[in-house]
N, C-alpha and C positions, 0 to 999 in steps of 0.2 A: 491249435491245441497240441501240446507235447504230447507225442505218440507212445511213451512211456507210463503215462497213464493208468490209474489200473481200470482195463476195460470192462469189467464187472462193473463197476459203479455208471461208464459210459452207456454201456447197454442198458442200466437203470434210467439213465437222460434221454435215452429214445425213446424205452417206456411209457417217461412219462408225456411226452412230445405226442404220442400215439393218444394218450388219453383227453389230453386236452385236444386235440380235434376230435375225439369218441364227445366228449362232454358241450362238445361245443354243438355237433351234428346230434347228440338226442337231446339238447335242453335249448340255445339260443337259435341257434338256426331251424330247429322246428317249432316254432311262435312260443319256448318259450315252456314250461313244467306248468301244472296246474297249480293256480292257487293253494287246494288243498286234495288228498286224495279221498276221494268218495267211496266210501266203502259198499256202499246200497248199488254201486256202478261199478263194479270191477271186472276190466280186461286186460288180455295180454299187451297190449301197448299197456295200459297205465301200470302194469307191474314191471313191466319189461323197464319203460321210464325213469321208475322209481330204483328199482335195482341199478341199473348201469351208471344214472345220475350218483346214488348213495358210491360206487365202487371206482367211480372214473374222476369224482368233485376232489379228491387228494393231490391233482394234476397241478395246481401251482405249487402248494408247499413241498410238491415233492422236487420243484425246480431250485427253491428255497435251500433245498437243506443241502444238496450238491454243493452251493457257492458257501454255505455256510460250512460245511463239514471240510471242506478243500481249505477256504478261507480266500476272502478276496483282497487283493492290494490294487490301491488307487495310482493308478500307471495313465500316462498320457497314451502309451499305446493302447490298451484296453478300451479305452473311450474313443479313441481315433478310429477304431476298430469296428466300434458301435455306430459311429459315428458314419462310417463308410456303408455300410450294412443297410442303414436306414433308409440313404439319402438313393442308393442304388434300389429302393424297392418303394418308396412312396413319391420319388418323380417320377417313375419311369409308369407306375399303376395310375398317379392322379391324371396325366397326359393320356393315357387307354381310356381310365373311367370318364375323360371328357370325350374323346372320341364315341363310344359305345353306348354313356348313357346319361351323362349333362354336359350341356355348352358350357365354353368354357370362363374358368371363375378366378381373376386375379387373387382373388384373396386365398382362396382354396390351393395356389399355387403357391404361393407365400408361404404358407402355415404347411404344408408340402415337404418346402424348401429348407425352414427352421425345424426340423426334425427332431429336437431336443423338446419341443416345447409343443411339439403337435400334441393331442388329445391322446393319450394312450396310456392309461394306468399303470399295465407290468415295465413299461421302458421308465417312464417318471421315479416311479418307486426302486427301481430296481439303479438305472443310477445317482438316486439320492444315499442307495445302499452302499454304494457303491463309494460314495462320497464320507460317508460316516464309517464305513470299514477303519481307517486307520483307530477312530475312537473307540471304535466295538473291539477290534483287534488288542488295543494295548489295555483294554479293562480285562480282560480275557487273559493277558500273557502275564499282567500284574497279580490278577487274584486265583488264577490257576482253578480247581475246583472248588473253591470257597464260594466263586460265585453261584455256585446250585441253588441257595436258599434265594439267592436275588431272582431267577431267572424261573424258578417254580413261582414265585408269589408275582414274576410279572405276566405268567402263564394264568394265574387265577384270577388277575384283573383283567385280563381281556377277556375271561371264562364269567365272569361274572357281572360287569359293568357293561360289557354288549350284548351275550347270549341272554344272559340271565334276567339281568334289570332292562337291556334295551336303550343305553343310555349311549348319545350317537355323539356328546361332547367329548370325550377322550379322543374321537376322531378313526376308532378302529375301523368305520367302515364295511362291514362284510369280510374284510381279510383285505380290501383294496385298499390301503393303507401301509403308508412309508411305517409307521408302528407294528403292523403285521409282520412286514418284511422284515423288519430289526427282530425280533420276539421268536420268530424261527430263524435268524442266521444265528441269534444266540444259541437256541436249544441246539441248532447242528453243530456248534461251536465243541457246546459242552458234550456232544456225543462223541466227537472226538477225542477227549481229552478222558473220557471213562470206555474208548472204544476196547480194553480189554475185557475189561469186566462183562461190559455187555455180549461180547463174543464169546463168552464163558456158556450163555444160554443155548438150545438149543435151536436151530435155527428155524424150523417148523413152529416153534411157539411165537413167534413173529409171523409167520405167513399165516398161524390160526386167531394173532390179534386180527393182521388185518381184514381177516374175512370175520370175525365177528364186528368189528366196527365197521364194515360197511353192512353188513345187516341190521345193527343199534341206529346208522345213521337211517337205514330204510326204514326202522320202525319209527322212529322222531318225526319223519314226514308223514309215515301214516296217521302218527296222533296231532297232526297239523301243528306241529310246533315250525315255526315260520325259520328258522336259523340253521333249518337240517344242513342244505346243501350248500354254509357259508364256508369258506376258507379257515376262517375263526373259530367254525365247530371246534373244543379239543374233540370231539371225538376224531373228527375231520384230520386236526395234527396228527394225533396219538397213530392212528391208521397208516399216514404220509412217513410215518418212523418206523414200523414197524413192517412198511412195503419195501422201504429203504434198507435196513439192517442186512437181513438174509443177503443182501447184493456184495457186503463185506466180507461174507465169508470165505469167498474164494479169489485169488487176487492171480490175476493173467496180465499178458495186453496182446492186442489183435490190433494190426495199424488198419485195417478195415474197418469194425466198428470204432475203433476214436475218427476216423479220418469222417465217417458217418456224423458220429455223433456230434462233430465240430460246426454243423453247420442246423443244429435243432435249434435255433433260436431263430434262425431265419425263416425255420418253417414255421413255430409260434408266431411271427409279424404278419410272413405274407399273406396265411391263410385267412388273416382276422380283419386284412384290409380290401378296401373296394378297388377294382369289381369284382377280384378273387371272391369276397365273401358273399357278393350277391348273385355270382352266378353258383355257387356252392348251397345257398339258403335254396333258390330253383330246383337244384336237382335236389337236395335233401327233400325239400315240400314233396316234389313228382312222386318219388319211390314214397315215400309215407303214405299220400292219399292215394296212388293208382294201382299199390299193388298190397298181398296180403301181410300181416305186420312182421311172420317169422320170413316171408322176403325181404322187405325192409331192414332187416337186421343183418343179413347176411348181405346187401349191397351196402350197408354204411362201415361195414369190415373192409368188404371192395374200395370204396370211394375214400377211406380213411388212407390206404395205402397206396394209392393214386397221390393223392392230395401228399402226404408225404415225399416220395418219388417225387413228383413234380419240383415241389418247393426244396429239396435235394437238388438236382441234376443244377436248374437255375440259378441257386447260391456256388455249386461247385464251377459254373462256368463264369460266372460275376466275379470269382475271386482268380481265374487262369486268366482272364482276359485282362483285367483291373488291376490287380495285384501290383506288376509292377511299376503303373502309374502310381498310384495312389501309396505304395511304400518312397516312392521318388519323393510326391509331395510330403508326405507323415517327415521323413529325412532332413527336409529343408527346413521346413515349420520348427519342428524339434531343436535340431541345429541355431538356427536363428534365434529362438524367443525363450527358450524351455534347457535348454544345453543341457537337458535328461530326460531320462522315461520315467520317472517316478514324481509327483508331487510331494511326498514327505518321505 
């Protein structure tokens, strides 16, 4: 990551790196939100639930809007990059997860080893994104801010065709969706492209959208509307921009948080795969049912910054140890077959 950076917007990419494991330890890793909130039953876990879910579910779009707002280019390095990242954290966990807790599985090591193609939603989508950037990019640098009417009316079809009507053939998904992902690199696109105007506002009315849409989103769950806590919510968007903005206000760089922040993708993989995430589900369950709920909340703050830490230190030593293997091979590859970094 260039260390030039403005690390305001980096520290915003820790952020949200923090929330998505907060989001993952009070909704997946603990069996899961209730179908509905019962209001004839209400406790400090199911409020505690409901609020941290409505405040922390912004956590991928706000990964969204980084690449979108920066803008990404389809580079062979960049992939190569992905590439190495992967294969360094799902061989080396599928070889422990057979050790520690199933014999071992040819196939399982296979599909391991094809890392492009293993089962993982945000990597799929993300370099499909990746792949259609140069298309997203030249419709964007051809119609400048002309496209705002296009990119509102394709905000209201995902706001209306999935939330609304519930209609799952456009293929939106929940927000896990290559369409998702396209629909906020545009909006960050376009936020770019009006970043003065928008900075004209004060910045406090951005951090008071986003604490009223994470209260809109908490009451949508309470009235069991089933889409509160999708990625696709707009209210879910509107929130992920308006947690994002305030972060452009003030433009620094620290080679300490970029050098951090360089390696938050690594912590969204490892923590989400096995046996990392099984032995993570263990302790979240433990502290949930054996201790009282406002202890619980104060060790999933502990365990969040563990879990980060960890999957920090282990990417930073994967890349001193590796690094100059793995730039040697990127080198020859490149040189040989590619005689560039760039595909278009």
């Amino acid at each position: 990551m260039n260390k030039q950076r403005n690390s305001s917007v980096e520290l915003y990419r820790i952020l949200a790196t923090f929330l998505v494991i907060i989001v993952h330890l009070n909704g997946w890793l603990a069996g899961g939100m209730p179908e509905s909130f019962d209001i004839t039953h209400v406790s400090l876990k199911l409020v505690g639930q409901n609020l941290i879910e409505s405040y922390s579910s912004v956590c991928v779009n706000c990964f969204l809007i980084i690449s979108g707002y920066y803008g990404l280019k389809l580079k062979m390095r960049s992939i190569w990059n992905i590439y190495v990242l992967l294969i360094c954290i799902y061989i080396p966990f599928c070889i422990l997860n057979f050790v520690l807790i199933d014999s071992f599985s040819l196939k399982e090591f296979i599909s391991a080893s094809l890392v492009f193609s293993k089962e993982s939603y945000f990597v799929q989508c993300y370099l499909m994104l990746m792949f259609l950037s140069p298309i997203l990019n030249t419709f964007i640098d051809t119609y400048g801010r002309r496209v705002l009417k296009y990119i509102i009316l394709f905000f209201l079809i995902e706001c209306y065709f999935h939330c609304i009507r519930g209609n799952e053939s456009l293929g939106f998904n929940h927000g896990y969706s290559v369409l998702h992902f396209v629909l906020i690199y545009l909006m960050a696109r376009l936020l770019y492209l009006y970043r003065s105007e928008v900075m004209t506002v004060n910045s406090w009315y951005w951090i008071l959208g986003y604490i009223a849409g994470g209260l809109l989103i908490s009451l949508m769950y309470i009235n069991h509307i089933k889409w509160a806590f999708d990625y696709s919510n707009p209210i879910n968007i509107l929130s992920s921009f308006c947690l994002f903005i305030p972060f452009l206000y003030k433009k620094y760089v620290s080679y300490k948080i970029n050098w951090i922040a360089s390696s938050t993708f690594a912590v969204y993989i490892m923590h989400t795969y096995s046996p990392f995430v099984e032995a993570l589900r263990e302790i979240d369950n433990y502290f949930l049912n054996e201790y009282s709920y406002s202890f619980y909340l104060m060790m999933m703050v502990v365990i969040a910054i563990l879990v980060f830490v960890i999957c920090i230190i282990y990417d930073k030593i994967r890349i001193r140890i590796l690094s100059p293997i793995t730039d040697y091979i990127y080198e020859k590859l490149n040189n040989k077959f590619f005689k560039s970094n760039t595909l278009f």
